[in-house]
C-alpha positions in Angstrom: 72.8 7.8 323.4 75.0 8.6 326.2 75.1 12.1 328.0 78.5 14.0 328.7 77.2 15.5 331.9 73.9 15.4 334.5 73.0 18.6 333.1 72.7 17.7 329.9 70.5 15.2 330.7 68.3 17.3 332.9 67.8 20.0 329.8 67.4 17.3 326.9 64.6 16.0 329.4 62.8 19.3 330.0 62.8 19.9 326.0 61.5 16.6 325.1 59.0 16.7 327.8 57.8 20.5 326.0 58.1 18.4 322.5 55.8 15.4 324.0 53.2 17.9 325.2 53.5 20.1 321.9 53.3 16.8 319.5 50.1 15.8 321.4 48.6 18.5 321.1 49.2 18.3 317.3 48.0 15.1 317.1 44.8 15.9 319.2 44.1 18.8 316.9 44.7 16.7 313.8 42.6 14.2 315.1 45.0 11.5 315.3 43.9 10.5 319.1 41.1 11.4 321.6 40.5 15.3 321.5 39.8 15.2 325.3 43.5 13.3 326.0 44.5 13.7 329.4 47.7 15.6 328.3 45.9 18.1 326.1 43.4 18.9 329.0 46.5 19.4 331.7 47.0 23.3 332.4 50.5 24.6 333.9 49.2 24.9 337.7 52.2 27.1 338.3 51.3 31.3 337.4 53.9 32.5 334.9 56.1 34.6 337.2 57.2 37.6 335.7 61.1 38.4 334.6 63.4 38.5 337.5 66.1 41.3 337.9 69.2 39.8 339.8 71.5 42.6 339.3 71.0 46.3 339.7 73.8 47.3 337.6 76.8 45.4 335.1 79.2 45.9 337.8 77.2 44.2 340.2 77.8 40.9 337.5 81.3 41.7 337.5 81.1 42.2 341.2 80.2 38.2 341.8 82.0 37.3 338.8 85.6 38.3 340.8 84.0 37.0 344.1 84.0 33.5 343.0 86.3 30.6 341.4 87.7 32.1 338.4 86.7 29.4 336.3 82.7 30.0 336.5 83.6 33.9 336.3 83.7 33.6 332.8 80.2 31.7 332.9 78.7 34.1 335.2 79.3 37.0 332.7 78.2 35.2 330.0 75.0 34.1 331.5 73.9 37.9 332.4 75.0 39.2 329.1 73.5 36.6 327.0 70.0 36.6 329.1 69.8 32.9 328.1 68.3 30.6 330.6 69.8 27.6 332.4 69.0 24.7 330.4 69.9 27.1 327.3 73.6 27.6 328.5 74.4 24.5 329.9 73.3 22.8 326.4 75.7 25.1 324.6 78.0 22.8 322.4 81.2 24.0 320.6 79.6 24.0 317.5 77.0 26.3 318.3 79.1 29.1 318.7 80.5 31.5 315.2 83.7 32.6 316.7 84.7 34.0 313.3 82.1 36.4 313.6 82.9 40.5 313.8 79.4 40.8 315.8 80.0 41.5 319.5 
């Protein structure tokens, strides 16, 4: 399997590490392997943080959008209006998109 880009890499690695964890747990509730696996007993040491507000306003987006190199304008406007996270966007392939859609 070969990767187009670093990034790619880095976001197919943080979903199969949340498939790993999610298939063990499975399996330990299954009964498949030891209910006390070391993976199953692991809690996220880090406290949820709550939902972070960048931008006071849409033309603040727009704002930084014109500021910097018009080719990641276009991706900063879509990344605020979509509300999709990093490894979201930058896993985006052509095909997931329905251009012939009338949706906005």
């Amino acid at each position: 399997m070969t990767f187009a880009n670093e990034r790619t890499l880095l976001a197919w690695e943080s979903a199969w590490d949340a498939g790993a964890k999610q298939a063990f747990r499975w399996a330990g509730q299954a009964g498949l392997i030891e209910r006390h696996h070391p993976i199953l007993d692991t809690k996220n040491q880090q406290p949820r943080r709550g939902e972070a507000h960048y931008f006071e306003t849409w033309a603040d987006v727009e704002a930084l959008a014109d500021e910097i190199d018009p080719h990641y304008g276009a991706l900063i406007i879509f990344a605020a209006g979509t509300g999709l996270r990093p490894g979201e966007w930058i896993a985006l392939e052509r095909r997931d998109l329905d251009l012939s859609s009338d949706r906005p």
